[in-house]
C-alpha positions in Angstrom: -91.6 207.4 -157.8 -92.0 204.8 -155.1 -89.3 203.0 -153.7 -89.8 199.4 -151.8 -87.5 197.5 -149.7 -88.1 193.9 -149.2 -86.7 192.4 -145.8 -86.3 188.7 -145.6 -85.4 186.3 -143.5 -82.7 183.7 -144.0 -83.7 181.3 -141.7 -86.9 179.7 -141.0 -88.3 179.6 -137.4 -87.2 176.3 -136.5 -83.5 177.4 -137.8 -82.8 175.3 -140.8 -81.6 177.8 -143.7 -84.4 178.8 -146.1 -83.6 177.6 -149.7 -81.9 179.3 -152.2 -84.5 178.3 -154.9 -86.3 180.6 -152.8 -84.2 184.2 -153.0 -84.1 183.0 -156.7 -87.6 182.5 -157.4 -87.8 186.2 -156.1 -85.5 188.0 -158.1 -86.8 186.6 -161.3 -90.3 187.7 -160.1 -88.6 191.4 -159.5 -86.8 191.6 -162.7 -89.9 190.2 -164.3 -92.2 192.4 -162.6 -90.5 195.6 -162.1 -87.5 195.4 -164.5 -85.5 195.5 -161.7 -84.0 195.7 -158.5 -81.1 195.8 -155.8 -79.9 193.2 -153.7 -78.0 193.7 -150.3 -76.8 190.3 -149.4 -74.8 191.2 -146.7 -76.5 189.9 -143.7 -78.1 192.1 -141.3 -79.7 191.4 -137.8 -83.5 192.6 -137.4 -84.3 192.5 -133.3 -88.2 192.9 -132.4 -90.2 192.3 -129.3 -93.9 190.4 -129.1 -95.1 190.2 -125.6 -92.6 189.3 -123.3 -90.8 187.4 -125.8 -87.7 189.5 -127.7 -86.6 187.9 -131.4 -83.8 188.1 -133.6 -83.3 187.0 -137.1 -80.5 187.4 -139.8 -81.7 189.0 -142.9 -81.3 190.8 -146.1 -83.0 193.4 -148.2 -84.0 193.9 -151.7 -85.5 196.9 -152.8 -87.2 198.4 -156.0 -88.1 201.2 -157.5 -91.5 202.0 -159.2 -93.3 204.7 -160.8 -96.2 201.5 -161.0 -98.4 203.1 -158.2 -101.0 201.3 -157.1 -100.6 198.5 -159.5 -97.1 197.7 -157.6 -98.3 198.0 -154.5 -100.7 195.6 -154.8 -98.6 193.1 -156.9 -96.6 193.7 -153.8 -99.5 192.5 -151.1 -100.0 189.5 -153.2 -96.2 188.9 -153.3 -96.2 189.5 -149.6 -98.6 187.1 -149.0 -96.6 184.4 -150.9 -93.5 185.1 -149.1 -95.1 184.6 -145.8 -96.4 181.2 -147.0 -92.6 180.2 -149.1 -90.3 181.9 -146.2 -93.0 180.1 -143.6 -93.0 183.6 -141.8 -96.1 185.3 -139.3 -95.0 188.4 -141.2 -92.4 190.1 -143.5 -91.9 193.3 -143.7 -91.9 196.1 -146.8 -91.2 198.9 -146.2 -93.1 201.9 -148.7 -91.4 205.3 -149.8 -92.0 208.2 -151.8 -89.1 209.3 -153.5 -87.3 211.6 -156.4 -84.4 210.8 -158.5 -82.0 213.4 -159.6 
């Protein structure tokens, strides 16, 4: 089984809030795709440094769990991609586990 978390940003770069339409959009892809998932909404704060430069954004974190394999992980690149595009993000980060269930 793998397990995925999901961390997004809620705010674009220049500030303005990013769209609910948006964290919606998302969960129906999830529950479509992988009949499931879990939603942390309470905001957290992600600090990272590039260069000289040191950033902070507030986010939150869905994860899912998969026995899919490779097939989720690469509906999960594409997905990636299209959050980076929607979110208007350089990155976003998932985060890959292996894990067992008792």
């Amino acid at each position: 089984m793998r397990e995925y978390d999901l961390f997004l940003p809620l705010f674009h770069n220049d500030g303005t809030p990013i769209e609910t339409k948006r964290f919606k959009a998302l969960q129906k892809y999830l529950l479509d795709r992988f009949d499931g998932f879990t939603f942390f909404p309470q905001a957290n704060e992600g600090h990272w440094r590039m260069g000289n430069v040191v950033y902070r954004d507030q986010i939150v974190i869905y994860r899912i769990l998969t026995a899919g394999g490779s097939s989720a992980r690469k509906s999960l690149a594409r997905l990636k991609e299209k959050l980076k595009k929607d979110f208007k993000q350089e990155e976003i980060l998932i985060i890959e586990r292996n894990v067992r269930t008792l």
